[in-house]
C-alpha positions in Angstrom: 146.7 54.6 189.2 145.1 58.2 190.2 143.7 58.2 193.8 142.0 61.3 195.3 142.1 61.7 198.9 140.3 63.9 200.8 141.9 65.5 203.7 145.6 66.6 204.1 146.2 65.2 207.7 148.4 63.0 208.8 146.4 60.1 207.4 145.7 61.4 204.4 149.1 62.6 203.5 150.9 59.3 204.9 148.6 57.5 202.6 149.8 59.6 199.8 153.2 59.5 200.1 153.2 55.7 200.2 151.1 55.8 197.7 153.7 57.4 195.6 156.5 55.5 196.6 154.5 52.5 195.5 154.1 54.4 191.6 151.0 55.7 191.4 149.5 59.1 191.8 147.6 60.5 194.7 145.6 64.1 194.7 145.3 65.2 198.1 142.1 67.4 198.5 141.9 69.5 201.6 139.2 72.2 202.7 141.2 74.5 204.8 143.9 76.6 203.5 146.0 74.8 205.9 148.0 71.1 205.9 148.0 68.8 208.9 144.5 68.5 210.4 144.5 67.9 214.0 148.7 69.1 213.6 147.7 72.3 211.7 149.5 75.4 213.1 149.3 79.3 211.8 151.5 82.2 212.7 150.0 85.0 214.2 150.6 88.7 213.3 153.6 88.7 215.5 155.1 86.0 213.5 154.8 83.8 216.2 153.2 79.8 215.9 150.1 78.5 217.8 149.0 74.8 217.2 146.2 72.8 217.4 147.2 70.4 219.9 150.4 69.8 222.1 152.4 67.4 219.8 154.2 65.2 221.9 156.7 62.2 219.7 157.3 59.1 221.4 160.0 56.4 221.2 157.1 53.9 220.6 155.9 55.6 217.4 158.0 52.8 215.1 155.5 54.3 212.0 156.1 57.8 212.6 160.0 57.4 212.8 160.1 55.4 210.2 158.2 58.3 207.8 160.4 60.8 209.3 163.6 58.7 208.3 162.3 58.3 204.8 162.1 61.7 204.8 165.3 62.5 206.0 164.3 65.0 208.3 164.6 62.3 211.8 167.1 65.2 212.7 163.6 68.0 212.9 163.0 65.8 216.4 164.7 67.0 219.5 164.7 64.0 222.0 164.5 64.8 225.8 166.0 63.3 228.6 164.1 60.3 229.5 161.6 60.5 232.3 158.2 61.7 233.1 157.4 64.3 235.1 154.2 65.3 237.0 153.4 68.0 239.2 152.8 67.4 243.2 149.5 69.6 243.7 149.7 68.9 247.3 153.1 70.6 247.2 152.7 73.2 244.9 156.0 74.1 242.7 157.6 70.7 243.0 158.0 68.0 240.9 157.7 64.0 241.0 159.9 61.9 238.4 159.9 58.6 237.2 163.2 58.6 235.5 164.0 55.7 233.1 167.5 54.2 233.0 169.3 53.4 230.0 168.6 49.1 230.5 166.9 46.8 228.2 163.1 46.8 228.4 161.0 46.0 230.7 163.6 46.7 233.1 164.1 50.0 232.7 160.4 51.4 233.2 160.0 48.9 236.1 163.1 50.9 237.5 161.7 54.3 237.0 158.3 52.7 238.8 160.2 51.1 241.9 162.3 54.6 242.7 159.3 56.7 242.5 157.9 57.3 246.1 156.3 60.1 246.1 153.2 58.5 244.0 153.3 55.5 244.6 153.6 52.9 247.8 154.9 49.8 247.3 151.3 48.2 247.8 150.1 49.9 244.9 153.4 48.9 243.2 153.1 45.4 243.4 149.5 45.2 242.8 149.8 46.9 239.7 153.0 44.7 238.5 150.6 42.1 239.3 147.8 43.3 237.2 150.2 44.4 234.5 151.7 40.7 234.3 148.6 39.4 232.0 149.0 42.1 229.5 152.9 41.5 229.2 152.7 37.7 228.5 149.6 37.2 227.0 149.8 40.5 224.8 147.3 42.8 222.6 144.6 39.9 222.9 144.5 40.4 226.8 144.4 44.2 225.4 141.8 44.0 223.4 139.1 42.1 225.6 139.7 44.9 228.7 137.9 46.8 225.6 134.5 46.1 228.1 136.2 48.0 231.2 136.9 51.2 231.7 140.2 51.8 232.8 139.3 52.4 236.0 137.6 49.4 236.4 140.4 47.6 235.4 142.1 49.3 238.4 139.7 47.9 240.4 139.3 44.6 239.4 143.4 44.4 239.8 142.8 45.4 243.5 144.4 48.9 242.7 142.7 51.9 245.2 141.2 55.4 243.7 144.6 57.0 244.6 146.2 55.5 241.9 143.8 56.6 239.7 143.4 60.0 241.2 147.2 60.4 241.1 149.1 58.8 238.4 146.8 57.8 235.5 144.3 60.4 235.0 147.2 62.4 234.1 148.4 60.1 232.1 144.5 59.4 230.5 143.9 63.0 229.5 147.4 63.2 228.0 146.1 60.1 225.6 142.4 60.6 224.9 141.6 63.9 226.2 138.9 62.1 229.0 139.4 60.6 232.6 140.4 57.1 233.5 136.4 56.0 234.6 135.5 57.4 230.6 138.7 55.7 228.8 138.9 52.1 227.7 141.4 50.2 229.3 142.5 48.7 225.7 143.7 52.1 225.3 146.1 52.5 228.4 146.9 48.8 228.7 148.1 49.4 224.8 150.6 52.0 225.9 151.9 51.0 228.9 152.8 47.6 226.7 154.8 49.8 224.0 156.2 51.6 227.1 157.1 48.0 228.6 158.8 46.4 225.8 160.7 49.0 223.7 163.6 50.3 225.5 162.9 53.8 224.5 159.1 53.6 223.8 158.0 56.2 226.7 161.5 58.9 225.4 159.8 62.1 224.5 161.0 64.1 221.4 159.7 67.4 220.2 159.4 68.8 216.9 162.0 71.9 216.1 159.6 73.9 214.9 155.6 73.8 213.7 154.3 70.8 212.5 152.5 72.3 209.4 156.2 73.8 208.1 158.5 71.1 209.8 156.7 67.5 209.5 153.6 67.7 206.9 155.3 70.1 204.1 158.2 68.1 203.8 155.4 64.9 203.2 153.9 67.1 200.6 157.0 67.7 199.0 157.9 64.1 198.5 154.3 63.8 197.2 155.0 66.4 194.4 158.3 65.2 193.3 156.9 62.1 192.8 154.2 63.5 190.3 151.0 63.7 192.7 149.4 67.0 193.9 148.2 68.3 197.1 145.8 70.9 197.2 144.7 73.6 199.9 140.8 75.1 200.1 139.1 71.7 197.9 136.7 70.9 200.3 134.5 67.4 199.6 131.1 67.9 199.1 129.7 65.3 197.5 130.5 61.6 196.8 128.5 60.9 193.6 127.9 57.2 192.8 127.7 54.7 189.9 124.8 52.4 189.7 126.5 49.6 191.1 127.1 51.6 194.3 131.0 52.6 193.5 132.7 55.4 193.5 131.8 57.6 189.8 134.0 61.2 191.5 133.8 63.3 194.4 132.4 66.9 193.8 135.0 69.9 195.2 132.7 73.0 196.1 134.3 75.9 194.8 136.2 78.4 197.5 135.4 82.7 196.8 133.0 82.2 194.2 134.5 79.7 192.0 132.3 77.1 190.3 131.9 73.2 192.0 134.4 70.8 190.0 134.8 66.9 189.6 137.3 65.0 190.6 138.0 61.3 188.9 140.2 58.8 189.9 140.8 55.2 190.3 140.3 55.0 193.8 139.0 57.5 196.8 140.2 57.4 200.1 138.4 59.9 203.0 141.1 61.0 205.6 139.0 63.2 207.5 137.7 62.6 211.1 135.6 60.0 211.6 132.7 62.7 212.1 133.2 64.5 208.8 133.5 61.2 207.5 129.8 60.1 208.5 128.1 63.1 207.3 129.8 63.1 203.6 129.0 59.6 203.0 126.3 58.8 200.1 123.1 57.4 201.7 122.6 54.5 200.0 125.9 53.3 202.0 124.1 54.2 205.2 122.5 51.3 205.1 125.4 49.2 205.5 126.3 47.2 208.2 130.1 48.5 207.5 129.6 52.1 207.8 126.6 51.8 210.7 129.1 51.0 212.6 130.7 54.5 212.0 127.8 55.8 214.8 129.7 53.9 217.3 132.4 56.8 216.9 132.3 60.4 217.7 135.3 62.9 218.4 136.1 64.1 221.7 136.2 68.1 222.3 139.7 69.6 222.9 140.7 73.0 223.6 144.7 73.9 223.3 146.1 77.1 224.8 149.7 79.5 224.3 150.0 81.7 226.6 152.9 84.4 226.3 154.5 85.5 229.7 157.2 88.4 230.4 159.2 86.4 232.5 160.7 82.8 232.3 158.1 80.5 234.2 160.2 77.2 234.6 163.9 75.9 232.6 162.2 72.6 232.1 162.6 71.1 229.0 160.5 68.4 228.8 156.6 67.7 228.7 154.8 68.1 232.0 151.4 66.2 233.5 149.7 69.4 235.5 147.8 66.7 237.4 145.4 69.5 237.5 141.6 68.8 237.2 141.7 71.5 234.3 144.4 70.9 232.8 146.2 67.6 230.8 149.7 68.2 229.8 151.5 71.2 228.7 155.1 72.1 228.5 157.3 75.2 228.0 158.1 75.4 224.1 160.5 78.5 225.1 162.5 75.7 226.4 161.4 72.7 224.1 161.6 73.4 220.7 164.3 75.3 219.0 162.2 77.2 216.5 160.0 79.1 219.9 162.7 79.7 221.6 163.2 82.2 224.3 166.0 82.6 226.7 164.3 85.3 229.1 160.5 84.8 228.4 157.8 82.1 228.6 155.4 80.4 226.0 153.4 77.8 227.4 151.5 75.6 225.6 148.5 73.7 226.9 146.0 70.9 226.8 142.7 71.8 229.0 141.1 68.6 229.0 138.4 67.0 229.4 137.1 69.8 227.1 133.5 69.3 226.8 131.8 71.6 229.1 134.3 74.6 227.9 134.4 73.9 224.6 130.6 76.6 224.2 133.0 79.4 226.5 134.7 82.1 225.5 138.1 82.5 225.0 138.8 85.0 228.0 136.6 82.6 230.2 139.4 79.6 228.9 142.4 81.9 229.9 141.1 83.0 233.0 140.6 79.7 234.3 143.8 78.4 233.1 145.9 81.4 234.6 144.2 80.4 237.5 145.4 76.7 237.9 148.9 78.2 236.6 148.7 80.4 239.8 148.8 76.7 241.9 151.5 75.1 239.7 153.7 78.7 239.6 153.0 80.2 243.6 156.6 81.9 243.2 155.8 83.6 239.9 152.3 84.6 240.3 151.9 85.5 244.2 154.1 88.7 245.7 153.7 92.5 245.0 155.2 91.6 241.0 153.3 88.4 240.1 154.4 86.8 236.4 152.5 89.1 233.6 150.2 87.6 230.3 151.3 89.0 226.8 148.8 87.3 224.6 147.2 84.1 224.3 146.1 82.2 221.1 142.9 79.6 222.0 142.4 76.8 219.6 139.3 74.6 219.8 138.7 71.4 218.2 134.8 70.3 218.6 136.2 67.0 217.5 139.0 65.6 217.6 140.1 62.2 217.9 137.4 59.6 218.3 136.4 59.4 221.8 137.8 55.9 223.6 135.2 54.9 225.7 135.1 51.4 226.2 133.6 49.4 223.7 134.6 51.4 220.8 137.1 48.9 219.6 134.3 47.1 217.9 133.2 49.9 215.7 136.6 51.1 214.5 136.7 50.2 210.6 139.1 48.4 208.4 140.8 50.8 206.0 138.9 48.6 203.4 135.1 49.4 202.5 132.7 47.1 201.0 133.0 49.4 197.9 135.9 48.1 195.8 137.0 51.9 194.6 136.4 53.5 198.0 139.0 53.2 200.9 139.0 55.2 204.6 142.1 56.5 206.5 142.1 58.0 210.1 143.7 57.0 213.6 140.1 55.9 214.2 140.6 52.9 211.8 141.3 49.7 213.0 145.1 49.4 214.1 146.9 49.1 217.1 147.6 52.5 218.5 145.0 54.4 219.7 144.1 58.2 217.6 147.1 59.6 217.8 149.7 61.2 215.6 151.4 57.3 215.3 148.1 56.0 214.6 147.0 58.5 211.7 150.5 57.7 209.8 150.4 53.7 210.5 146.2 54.5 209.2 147.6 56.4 206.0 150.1 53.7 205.8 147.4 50.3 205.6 145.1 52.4 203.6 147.7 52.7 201.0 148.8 49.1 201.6 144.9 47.9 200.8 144.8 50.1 197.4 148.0 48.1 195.8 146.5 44.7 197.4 143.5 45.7 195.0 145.4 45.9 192.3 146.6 42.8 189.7 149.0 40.6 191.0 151.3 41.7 188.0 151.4 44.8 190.7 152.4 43.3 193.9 156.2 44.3 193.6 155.1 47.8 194.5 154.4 46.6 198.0 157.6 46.1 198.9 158.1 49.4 200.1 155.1 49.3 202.2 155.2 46.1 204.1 159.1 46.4 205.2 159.0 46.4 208.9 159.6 49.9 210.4 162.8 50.2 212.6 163.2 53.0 215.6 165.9 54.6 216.3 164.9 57.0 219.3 168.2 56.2 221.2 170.7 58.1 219.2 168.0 60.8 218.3 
């Protein structure tokens, strides 16, 4: 069976490689000149990479490792020690750690939790054991119905004070969704904390050794290709042309330079774009539909994602780091992190600023500048004195929209992979699974959506399921 797919991302290209595993044979459509989507990275002039987000890998990403162990390339990710580490704004260069033993789950995060004073008292300890408790034993269905509260709320209703907030989690909430903890759903928080809970090595923290775009999605598109599918750059989508029952007749690829528009048929269609791209492409007569109205429910969330170059080594820290910083989400030192970037005398930091939305309209030098300036707080010893720490170049990256933005109440309009239209199928972390948009969640997407093709298929078929529904294994502890 021929599928076309538009949109190389993680979704799209997950849901193309099991498509070929299962036989049949996808065409990957994609209208940059780029693979990976919200992974994409491009080397500058100096032949050095900038990304469009901060690509953290956890232990708890069963779907991802599994993909990468298909691959054969589970070796590409370079696991950290594990802990998490935050900054302590109130004491400017230091460092708080909640370091995770090497102890069967839950145990071990509990562990990390209970040694941790500077965050934390044990008030606010037991209070939030106590709140967690419901979520542990009663599982994702307690999950899902804190969809109504904001995470903060949930805090609250578990008798948890605004330090908490303040201190630990919206750290931990703009490192997830890009937005604060009163903005977030509490589904989304609750969910990982529970993968953190109970997998011994769900909250471990592994980089990539080198860009996504050469290290993680070529190597997808390579196994595409062997198996006799295609994946092509600069084919935007743009039009989905219909039957007169309502299906699928071929989507229209708008030439690129010049060229003339050309049709693509298939068997099926899958879109594996972002849930906005998504909404705008569809045909109106499926606008009516109660399925994809609920598509409104869903926007992206604005992210911005700096590298900034310095002529000096900032920090040795290998490892990702919460700023804890109004401005700023996560960011780490890839000199130190990933093997391809690496550096022994010099600095390349790599940033989330976050929430994004009122600095997505600015300029890049406005973006720097007020980034260098909350370095200036986490750095004192590098950036105060008569020879403070000096910028080389920066790369900005802005994403209007990125992953759908996890207020509360959005689990209700996340869509199956399966449409009402029998030939037309949708991938994207925003579909309905368990994780929230994330890397894990585009590949588990990619992953269904190919899963609900074969299902479509004669029964005479269903053998070629086999390698789809096998249960994904992790294997983050000798990584």
């Amino acid at each position: 069976m021929r599928v076309a797919i538009a949109g190389a991302g993680l979704a799209g290209l997950s849901c193309a490689k099991y498509l070929t595993d299962a036989g049949h044979t996808p065409i990957v459509l994609e209208s940059r000149d780029v693979l990976g989507g919200l992974v994409a990275a491009w080397k500058d002039s100096d032949g050095d990479w900038y990304e469009t987000g901060l690509h953290a890998f956890f232990g708890a990403y069963p779907n991802m490792l599994q993909l990468l162990k298909e691959l054969g390339i589970e070796d590409r990710l370079q696991w950290k020690e594990h802990t998490l580490i935050f900054n302590q704004p109130d004491k400017p260069g230091t460092y708080s750690r909640f370091d995770v033993p090497d102890i069967p789950s839950p145990f071990n995060v509990i562990a990390s939790i209970l040694r941790n004073n500077d965050m934390l008292t044990w008030g606010q300890k037991l209070r939030f054991a106590v709140g967690l408790t419901p979520a542990v034993v009663r599982g994702q269905k307690y999950v899902e119905e804190m969809d109504k509260y904001s995470f903060k709320e949930w805090l609250e209703r578990q008798g948890i004070d605004e330090r908490v907030s303040t201190d630990v989690f919206i750290a931990a909430s703009k490192a997830l969704t890009f937005i604060n903890p009163e903005e977030v759903s509490a589904t989304i928080l609750l969910t990982a904390l529970n993968r953190f809970l109970q997998e011994r090595y769900g909250s471990k923290i592994a980089f990539l050794d080198g860009s996504p775009t050469e290290r993680l999605c070529a190597p997808i598109v390579d196994h595409i290709t062997a198996g006799g599918g295609e994946v092509r750059l600069n084919a935007p989508l743009k039009e989905i042309v219909l039957n007169e029952d309502g299906s699928v007749k071929h989507f229209v690829i708008r030439g690129i330079n010049g060229a003339a528009d050309y049709i693509e048929t298939a068997d099926c269609y899958v879109v594996a774009t972002s849930v906005d791209v998504a909404k705008v492409i569809l045909p109106k007569p499926w606008q009516q539909m109660e399925y994809f109205q609920k598509l409104e429910g869903l926007e992206g969330v604005p992210v911005i994602n700096l590298h900034l170059w310095f002529d000096r080594k900032l920090t040795d820290i290998d490892q990702l780091l919460f700023s804890r910083s109004p401005l700023l989400s996560v960011y780490a030192d890839m000199s130190n992190t990933c093997r391809e970037y690496a550096n022994p005398d010099r600095s390349m930091l790599e940033l989330v600023l976050a929430p994004a939305k009122d600095w997505i309209s600015k300029s890049d030098e406005e973006i720097v500048a007020a980034t260098i300036a909350e370095l200036e707080k986490l750095f004192p010893d590098d950036f105060g004195g008569e020879n403070p720490a000096k910028l080389l170049k920066s790369h900005v990256v802005k994403t209007p929209r990125s992953v759908y933005k996890a207020t509360p109440g959005r689990q209700q309009y996340r869509p199956s992979q399966k449409t009402p239209i029998a030939n037309f199928f949708l991938a994207g972390s925003y579909t309905m699974q368990r994780y929230l948009g994330s890397m894990e969640g585009a590949v588990l997407s990619g992953k269904l959506t190919a899963q609900a093709i074969c299902e479509s298929l004669p029964v005479a078929n269903a053998s070629n399921l086999q390698t789809l529904t096998r249960p994904p294994a992790t294997n983050a502890a000798t990584a």
